[in-house]
N, C-alpha and C positions, 0 to 999 in steps of 0.2 A: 849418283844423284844426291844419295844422302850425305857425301862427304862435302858435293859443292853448299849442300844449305847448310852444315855444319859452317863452312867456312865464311859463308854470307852472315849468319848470324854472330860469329866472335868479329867479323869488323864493323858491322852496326854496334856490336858493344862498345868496340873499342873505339868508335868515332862520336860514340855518347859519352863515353866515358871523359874522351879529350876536350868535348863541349863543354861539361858537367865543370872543369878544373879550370880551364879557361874562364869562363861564367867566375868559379868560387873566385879566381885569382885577378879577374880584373883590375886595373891599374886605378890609385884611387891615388889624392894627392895626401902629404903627411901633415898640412893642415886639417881638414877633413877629420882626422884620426885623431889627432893634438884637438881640438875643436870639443869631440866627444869628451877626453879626457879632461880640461877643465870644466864643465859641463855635469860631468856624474862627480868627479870629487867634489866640484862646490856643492852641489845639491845634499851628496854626502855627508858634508862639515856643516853647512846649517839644520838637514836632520837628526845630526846625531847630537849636535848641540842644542836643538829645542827640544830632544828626548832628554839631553841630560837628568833634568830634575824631576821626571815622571820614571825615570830608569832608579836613580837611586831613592824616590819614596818605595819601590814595589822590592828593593833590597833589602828596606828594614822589617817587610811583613813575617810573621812567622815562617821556621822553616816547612812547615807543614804544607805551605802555600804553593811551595814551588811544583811545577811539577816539568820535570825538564824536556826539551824536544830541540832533535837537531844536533848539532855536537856539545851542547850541553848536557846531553844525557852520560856525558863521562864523570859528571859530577856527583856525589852521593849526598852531599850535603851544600847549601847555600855558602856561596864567597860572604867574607866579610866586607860590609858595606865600601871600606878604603880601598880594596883590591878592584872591589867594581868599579868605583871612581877613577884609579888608576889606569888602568886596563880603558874606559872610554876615554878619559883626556890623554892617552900613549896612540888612542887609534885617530882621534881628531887632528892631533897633530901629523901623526904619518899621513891622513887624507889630505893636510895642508902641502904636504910636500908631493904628494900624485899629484895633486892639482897642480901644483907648478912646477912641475916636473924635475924635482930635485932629489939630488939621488935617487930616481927613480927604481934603479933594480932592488934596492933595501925599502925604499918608502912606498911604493905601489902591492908587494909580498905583505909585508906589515899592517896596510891599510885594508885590505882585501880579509885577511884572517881577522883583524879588531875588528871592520862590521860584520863580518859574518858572527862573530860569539858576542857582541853586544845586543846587537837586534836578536839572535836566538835566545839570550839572556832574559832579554823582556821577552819576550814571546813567552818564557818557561813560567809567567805568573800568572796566570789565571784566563790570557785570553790569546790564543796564534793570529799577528799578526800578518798576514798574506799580502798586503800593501807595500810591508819591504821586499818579497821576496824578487821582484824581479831588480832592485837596488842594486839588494845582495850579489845578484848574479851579474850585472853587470860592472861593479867595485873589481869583483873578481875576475872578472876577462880582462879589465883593466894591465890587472899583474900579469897578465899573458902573453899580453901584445907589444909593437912596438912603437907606443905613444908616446914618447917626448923624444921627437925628432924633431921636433916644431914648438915652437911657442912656449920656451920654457923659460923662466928663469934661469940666467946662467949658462953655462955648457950643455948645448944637447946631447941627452945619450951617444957612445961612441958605436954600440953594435951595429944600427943601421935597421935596416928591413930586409935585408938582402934581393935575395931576386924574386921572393916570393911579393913582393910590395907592401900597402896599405891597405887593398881592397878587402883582402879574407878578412882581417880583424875587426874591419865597418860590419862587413857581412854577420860577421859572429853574433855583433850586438845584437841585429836586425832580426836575428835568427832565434835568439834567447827571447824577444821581445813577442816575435812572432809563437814560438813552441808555448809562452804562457796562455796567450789568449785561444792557442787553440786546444791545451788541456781544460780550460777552463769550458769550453766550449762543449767537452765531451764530458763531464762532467755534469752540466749542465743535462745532457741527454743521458747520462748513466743513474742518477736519480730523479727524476723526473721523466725521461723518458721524452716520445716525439708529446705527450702531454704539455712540455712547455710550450711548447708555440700555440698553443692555442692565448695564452697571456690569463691564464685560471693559476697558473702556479708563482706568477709576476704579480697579480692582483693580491696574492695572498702574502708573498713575503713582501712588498711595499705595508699592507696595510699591518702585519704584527709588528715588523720594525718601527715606526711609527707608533702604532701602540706601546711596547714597549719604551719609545725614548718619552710620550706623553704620562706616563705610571711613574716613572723614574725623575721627572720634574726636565726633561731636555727639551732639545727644541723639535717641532713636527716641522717637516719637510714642505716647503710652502705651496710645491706641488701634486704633495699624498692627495690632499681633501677633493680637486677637481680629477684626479685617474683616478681614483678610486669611486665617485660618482660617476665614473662614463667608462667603465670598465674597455668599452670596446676599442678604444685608444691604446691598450694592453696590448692589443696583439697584434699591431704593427711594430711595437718597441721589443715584444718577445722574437719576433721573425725576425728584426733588424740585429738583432743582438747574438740569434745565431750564427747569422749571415756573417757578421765580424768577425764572430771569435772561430766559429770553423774555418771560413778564409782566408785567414789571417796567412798560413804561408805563402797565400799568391803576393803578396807584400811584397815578398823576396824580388817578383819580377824587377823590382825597381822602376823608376819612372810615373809618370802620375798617376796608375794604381797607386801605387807604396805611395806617396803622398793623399791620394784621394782615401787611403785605407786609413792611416796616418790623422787625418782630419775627420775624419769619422767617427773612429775611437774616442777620441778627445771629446766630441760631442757628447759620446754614448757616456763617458765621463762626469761630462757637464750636468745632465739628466739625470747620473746616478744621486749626484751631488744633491740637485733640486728636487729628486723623488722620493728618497730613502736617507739624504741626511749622512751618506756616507762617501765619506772624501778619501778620494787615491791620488797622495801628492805628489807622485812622481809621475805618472803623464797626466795631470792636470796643468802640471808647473811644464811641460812639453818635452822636458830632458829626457822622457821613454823615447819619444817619438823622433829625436834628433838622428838615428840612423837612418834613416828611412828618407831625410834632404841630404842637403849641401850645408852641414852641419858649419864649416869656417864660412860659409855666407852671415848665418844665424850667430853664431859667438865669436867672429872677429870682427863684425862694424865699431862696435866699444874699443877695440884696440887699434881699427883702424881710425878713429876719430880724436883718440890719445893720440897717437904716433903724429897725427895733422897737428892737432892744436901744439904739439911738440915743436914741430918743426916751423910751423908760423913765430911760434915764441922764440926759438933760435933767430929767425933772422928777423924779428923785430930789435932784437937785443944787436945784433951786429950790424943795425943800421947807425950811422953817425946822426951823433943828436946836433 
């Protein structure tokens, strides 16, 4: 008897396990995946270039200033201000060339390691960044996968996807995107405790934040002054906020959860924006949240609308006048 439940239970494993692989490897199309990838390098190249000149003032503060985190802690003393210049306009351009999928197996490795030590770089002056970090992490799955099969400039990659497909490396994103909000999530309950949902620990960090950007001559969040007079509006936005970030890996299920979870977030975004003054440009701007649809729906209308206007102008021109 005990041998047949032994046996009963290693094929329930193993026909979870076949689920479980099936599910990760689903067939996904290499648009979809190309989609993603210009999507997070362009968002890439316009961050890392409107940091440029807040990256190189916090270069020339003294070196006492730095204090490093992340693989910049390999450093014992501050780069000189042209190496950090260097070093970002070497990474901008490699994220020009992920994005458009040119030589990809050198320019997506290249891009992936430059924003990773640029954004750690700022990070290492006076204040951590946590805003790039899910960027970060998806620049670098970038360099993992196999994204310019599709829509690149030029020759697509010759490796292919093999038999494995496109879906695990959509997954992956979804997956990085999903593990943030739900560390974040625990977190939230590891210092604070089941305390936060009452919305007493949300009433207090809206009203210092705030505070402090009013001291500091900034702007107050236009919707501090009314949550903060009606406290008890708190604590549907503290439960709804749980609610996200520990759920967040039902997300994976795909389908209009992962989309309704997907639009959710963004709102709880939007709110943060309007309550506290504090902007996350990466799923604000929706690029976090592009795993989670039909990404070559959402970044190839523009290309499919070029390729039209393309082709009406051909055969305008090869009409006889």
């Amino acid at each position: 008897m005990t041998d047949e439940l032994e046996d009963s239970a290693r094929a329930d494993a193993a026909r979870g396990g076949t689920r479980l692989v099936r599910w990760w490897f689903a067939p996904a199309p290499a648009e979809r995946l190309a989609a993603l990838r210009i999507a997070i390098g362009g968002f890439a190249v316009v961050w890392l270039a409107a940091r440029l000149p807040e990256l190189l003032a916090v270069a020339r503060l003294p070196a006492s200033e730095l204090a490093p985190v992340g693989v910049v802690r390999v450093l014992g003393r501050p780069l000189p201000v042209a190496a950090v210049a260097a070093i970002a306009l070497a990474t901008i351009i490699a994220s020009l060339g992920l994005t458009a999928g040119v030589r990809y197996r050198i320019t997506a490795p290249v891009a992936a390691v430059g924003v990773l030590w640029t954004l750690s770089y700022r990070s290492s002056w006076g204040m951590v960044f946590h805003t790039d970090n899910l960027l970060v992490l998806h620049v670098i799955a970038l360099a993992l996968v196999p994204a310019a099969d599709a829509w690149t400039l030029g020759r697509p990659e010759a490796r292919g996807a093999g038999g494995a497909g496109y879906g695990w490396a959509i997954k992956l994103f979804a997956a990085l995107g999903c593990a943030t909000y739900l560390l974040a999530g625990i977190a939230k309950l590891r210092l604070a405790g089941l305390g936060w949902i009452d919305g007493e620990q949300l009433r207090n960090q809206i009203a210092i934040d705030n505070l402090r950007k009013a001291l500091l001559g900034g702007g107050v969040s236009p919707l501090a002054r009314p949550l903060l007079a009606h406290p008890g509006a708190l604590l549907g936005f503290a439960v709804a906020t749980c609610l996200l970030e520990l759920g967040a890996p039902l997300a994976l299920l795909g389908g209009r959860l992962a989309r309704g979870w997907a639009w959710a977030v963004w709102g709880f975004h939007v709110g943060v924006a309007l309550a506290m003054n504090v902007w996350f440009p990466y799923p604000l701007a929706g690029v976090a949240f592009l795993p989670f649809v039909r990404a070559e729906r959402v970044v190839g209308w523009p290309l499919r609308a070029w390729r039209e206007r393309a082709e009406i102008q051909d055969k305008s021109d090869t009409v006889p006048s």
